[in-house]
N, C-alpha and C positions, 0 to 999 in steps of 0.2 A: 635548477630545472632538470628534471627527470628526462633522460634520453629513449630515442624510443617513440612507438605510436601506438596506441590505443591499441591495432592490428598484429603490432610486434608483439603486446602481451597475451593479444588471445592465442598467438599460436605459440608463443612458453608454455600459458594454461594447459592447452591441449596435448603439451606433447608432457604434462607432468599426467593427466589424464590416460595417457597410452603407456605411461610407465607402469600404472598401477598405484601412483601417491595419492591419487583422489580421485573420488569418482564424479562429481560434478560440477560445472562451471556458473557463472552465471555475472550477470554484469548489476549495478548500481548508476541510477540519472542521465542513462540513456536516452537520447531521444527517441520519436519515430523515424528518424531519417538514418540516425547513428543504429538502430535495431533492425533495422531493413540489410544497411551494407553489411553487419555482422553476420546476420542470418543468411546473405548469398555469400561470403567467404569463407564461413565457419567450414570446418572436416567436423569438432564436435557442435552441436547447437546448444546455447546458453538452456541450462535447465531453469532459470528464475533470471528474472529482474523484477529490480527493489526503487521502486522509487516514491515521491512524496505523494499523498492521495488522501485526503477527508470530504468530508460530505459537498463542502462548496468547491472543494477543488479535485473533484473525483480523477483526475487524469484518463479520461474513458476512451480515447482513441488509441492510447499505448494498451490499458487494458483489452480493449479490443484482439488489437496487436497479437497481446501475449495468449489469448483464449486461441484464435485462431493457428496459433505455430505451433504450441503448445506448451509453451514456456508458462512458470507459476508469476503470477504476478503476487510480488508482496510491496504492502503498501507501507511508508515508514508517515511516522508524523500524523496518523491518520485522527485522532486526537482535536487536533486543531491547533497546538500549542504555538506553533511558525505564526499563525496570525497577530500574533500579542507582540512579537520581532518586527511584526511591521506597523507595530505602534496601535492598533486596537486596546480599545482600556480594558474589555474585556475577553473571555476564547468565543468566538461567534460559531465555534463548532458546536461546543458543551450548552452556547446557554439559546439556541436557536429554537423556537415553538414548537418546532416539528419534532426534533430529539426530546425536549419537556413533556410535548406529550407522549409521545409512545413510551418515553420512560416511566410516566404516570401510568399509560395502558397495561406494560408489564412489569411493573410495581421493581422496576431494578436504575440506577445510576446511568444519566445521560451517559457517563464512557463505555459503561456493558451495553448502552443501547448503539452507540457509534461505530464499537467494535464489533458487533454482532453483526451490523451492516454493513462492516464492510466484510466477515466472513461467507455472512450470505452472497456477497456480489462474488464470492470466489475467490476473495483476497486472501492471502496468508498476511498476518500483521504479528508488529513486533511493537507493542506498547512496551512505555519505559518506566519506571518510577522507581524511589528511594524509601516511598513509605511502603510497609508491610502490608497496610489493610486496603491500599488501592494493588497492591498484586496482586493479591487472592480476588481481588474483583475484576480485576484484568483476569482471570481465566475463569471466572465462573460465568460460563455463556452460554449453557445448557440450557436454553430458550430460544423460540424464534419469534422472531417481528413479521406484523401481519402485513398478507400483500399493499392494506390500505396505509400501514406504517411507511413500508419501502418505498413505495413512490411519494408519498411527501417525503422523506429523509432524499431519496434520488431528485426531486424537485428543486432540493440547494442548489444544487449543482451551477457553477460559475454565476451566483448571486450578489457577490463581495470582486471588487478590484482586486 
């Protein structure tokens, strides 16, 4: 068991911050209530939290959170792929109507259309893979999705247990 509080490490972080060894902080699966007491104790304030975020499960009151303080939200899992862990036969991110079609609309792969929405929402994401030819389509997102796309893809939102 790790000694120490969550609190004990932000202010190690900070004072490696004031040495000059790094220059930004930021935390990972914070809550709202755990980002709240970080943000009235902090001397530095977290530049990013990272935590889980796809279309049904956008995480929008942390996001909120983060727009408002001005911390980057980056979203991990944004994919969908956690759902399949909780036993789904299929990814109900990738194969959802609303991503089929606008990935029809702009002629690119349900995952360029997930990840573009969640750029567009302001998210920094960090897609994962092993194959080659889903990386190069993990960063080719030089397109945008229409307003009439975004709010169906934002319409998933907490549609799935």
């Amino acid at each position: 068991m790790p000694e120490g509080s969550w609190q004990d490490s932000w202010r190690a972080l900070e004072q490696l911050v004031a040495s000059g060894q790094i220059l930004s902080i930021g935390v990972s699966n914070f809550d709202l209530s755990e980002l709240r007491e970080l943000w009235l104790m902090a001397n530095v304030k977290p530049a990013v939290v990272q935590r889980n975020s796809d279309p049904l499960n956008p995480d929008t009151l942390v996001q909120q959170y983060a727009r408002l303080t001005g911390m980057q939200y980056q979203g991990y899992s944004t994919l969908g792929s956690q759902w399949l862990m909780k036993g789904y036969p299929c990814n109900p991110v990738l194969t959802h109507p609303a991503v089929i079609k606008a990935a029809h609309e702009v002629q690119r792969s349900p995952a360029q259309v997930v990840l573009r929405w969640a750029l567009q929402n302001g998210q920094a994401v960090i897609p994962r893979s092993a194959q080659p030819g889903r990386i190069w389509n993990n960063i080719a997102l030089d397109f945008e999705l229409s307003a009439a796309a975004m709010q169906s893809i934002d319409e998933m939102a907490n549609t799935l247990a």
